[in-house]
C-alpha positions in Angstrom: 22.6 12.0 -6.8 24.4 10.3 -4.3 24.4 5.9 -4.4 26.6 3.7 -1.8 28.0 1.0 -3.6 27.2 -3.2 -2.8 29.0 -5.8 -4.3 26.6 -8.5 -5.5 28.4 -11.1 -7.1 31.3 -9.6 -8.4 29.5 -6.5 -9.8 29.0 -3.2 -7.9 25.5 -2.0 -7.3 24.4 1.5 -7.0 22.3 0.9 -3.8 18.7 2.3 -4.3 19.0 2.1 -8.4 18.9 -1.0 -10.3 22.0 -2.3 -11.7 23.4 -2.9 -15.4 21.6 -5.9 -17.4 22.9 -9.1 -17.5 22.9 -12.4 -18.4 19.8 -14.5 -16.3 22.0 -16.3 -13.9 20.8 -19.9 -11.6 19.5 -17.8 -8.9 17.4 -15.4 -10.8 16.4 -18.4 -12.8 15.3 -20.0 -9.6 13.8 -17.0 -8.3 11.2 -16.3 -11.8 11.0 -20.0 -12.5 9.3 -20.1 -8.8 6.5 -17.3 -9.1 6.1 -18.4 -13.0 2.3 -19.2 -11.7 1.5 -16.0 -10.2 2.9 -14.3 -13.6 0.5 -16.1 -15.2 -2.0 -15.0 -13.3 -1.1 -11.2 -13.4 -1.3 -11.9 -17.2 -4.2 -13.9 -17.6 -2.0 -16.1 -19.2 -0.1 -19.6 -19.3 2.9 -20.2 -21.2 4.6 -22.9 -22.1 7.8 -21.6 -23.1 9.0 -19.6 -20.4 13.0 -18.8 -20.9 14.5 -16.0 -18.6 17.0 -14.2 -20.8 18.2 -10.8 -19.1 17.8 -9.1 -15.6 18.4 -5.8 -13.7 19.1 -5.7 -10.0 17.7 -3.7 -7.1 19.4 -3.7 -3.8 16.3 -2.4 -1.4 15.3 -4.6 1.8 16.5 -7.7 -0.4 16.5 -7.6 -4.2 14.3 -6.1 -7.0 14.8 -8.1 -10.2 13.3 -6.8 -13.3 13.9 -9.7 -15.7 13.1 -9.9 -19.4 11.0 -13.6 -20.1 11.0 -15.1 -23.5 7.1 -16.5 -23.7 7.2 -17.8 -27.6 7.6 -16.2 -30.8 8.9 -13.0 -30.9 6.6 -11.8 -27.2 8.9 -11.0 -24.1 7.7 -10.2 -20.8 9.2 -7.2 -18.3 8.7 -8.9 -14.9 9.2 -7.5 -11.7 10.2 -9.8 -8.6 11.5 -8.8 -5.0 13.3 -11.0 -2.8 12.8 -10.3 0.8 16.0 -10.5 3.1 17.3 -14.3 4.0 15.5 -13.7 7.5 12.3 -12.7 6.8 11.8 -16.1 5.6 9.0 -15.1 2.9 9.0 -16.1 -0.8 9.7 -14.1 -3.7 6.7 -12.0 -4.8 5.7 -10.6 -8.3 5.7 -6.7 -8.1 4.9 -6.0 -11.4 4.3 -8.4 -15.1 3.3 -6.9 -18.3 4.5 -7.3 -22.1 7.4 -5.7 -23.0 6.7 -3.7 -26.2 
């Protein structure tokens, strides 16, 4: 398969495949902490601990994350959030939430 290359902070990302996990950073953070209603939601869920710990990144038209959520106990979520473009001017939206097993 063939991938360009991006840099996203620092780290080069196969374009089209997501990236190596890491550390939650302040802008994934932000980013999950922001559609942390509509998880709930897709889960039928609310939590009230809610801790970000790991993410994956997508480069597509804006960003995929798929971020791992600590929601109490020994329960992790697998949550899937695109970031359009800085010009499309639309929030982030929750692709995909479900328990990671």
């Amino acid at each position: 398969e063939e991938y360009s290359l991006m840099v996203e902070e620092g780290h080069a990302v196969k374009v089209g495949g997501f990236g190596e996990e890491r550390e939650v950073n302040q802008e994934v953070l932000d980013v999950v902490t922001n559609v942390k209603a509509e998880i709930e939601k897709v889960i039928g869920e609310s939590f009230i601990s809610f801790e970000p710990k790991t993410y994956k990144s997508q480069v597509v038209a804006g960003t995929n994350y798929l971020v791992k959520v600590h929601v109490g106990k020994e329960k992790m979520l697998l949550v899937k959030v695109h970031k359009p473009l800085p010009h499309k001017i639309e929030p982030p939206k929750v692709m995909e939430a479900y328990y990671d097993e």
